[in-house]
N, C-alpha and C positions, 0 to 999 in steps of 0.2 A: 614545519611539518616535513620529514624527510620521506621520500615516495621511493617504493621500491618496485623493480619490476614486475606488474602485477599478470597471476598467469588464470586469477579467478573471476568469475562474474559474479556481483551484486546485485539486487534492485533494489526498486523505492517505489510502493504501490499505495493503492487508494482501496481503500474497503467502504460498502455499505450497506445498508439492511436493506429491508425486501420494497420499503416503503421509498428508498431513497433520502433518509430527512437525515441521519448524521455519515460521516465521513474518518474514517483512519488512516491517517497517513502511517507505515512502517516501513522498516529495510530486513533485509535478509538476503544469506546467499545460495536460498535454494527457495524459487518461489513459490513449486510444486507442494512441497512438505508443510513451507509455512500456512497456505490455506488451504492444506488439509487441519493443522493442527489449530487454526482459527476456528474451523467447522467443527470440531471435536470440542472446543472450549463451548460454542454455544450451547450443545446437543448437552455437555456437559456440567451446564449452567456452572463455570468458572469464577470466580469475582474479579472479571475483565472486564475493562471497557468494550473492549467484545463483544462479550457475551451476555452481559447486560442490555448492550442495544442492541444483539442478535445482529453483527456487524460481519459478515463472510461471502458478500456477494463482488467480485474483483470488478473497480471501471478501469482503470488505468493503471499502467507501470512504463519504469523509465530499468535501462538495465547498465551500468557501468563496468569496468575492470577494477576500478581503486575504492576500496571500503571508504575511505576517508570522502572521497567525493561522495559518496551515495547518502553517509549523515551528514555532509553539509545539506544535499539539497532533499534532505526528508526532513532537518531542523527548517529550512527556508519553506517549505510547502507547508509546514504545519500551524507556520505564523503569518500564515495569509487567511484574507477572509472567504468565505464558503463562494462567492462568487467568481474569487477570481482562480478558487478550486476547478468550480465549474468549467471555466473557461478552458483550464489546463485540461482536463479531461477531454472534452470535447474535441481537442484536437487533433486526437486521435482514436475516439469516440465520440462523434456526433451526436449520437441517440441516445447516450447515455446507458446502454444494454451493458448486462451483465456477458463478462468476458469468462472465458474459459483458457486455462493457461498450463 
């Protein structure tokens, strides 16, 4: 993988519904837009994993310069299990509150 000077920022965040019981991991490079247009797909009933489980409340996000880092580690977040999620959120979200970004 050849890396070029990167002059953008990405993230890799965590969604979840009001209940807290599932979890989305995605990336994007504007994290503003993207959950607004999560919250549109619920409001919107979408046929999203979304929107389906009413998934647009933010716990966590990580924010990088290299697109290619941010899907490696939103493919590695996605393939862990819901605990050791937890765990990642937590650490910079104790309470597990819904973030505003």
């Amino acid at each position: 993988m050849h890396l070029q000077e990167g002059f953008h920022t990405y993230f890799i965040y965590i969604l979840t519904n009001k209940s807290k019981s599932v979890f989305y991991v995605g990336v994007a490079n504007n994290l503003k837009k993207r959950l607004i247009k999560h919250k549109e797909n619920v409001l919107l009933n979408h046929k999203t994993f979304a929107s389906k489980y009413n998934v647009e409340f933010l716990l966590y996000y990580e924010k990088f310069t290299w697109i290619q880092e941010a899907i490696a580690r939103e493919k590695e977040i996605k393939g862990w299990r819901r605990e050791k999620k937890i765990d990642l959120i937590k650490t910079i979200n104790p309470e597990l509150k819904f973030l505003e970004y």
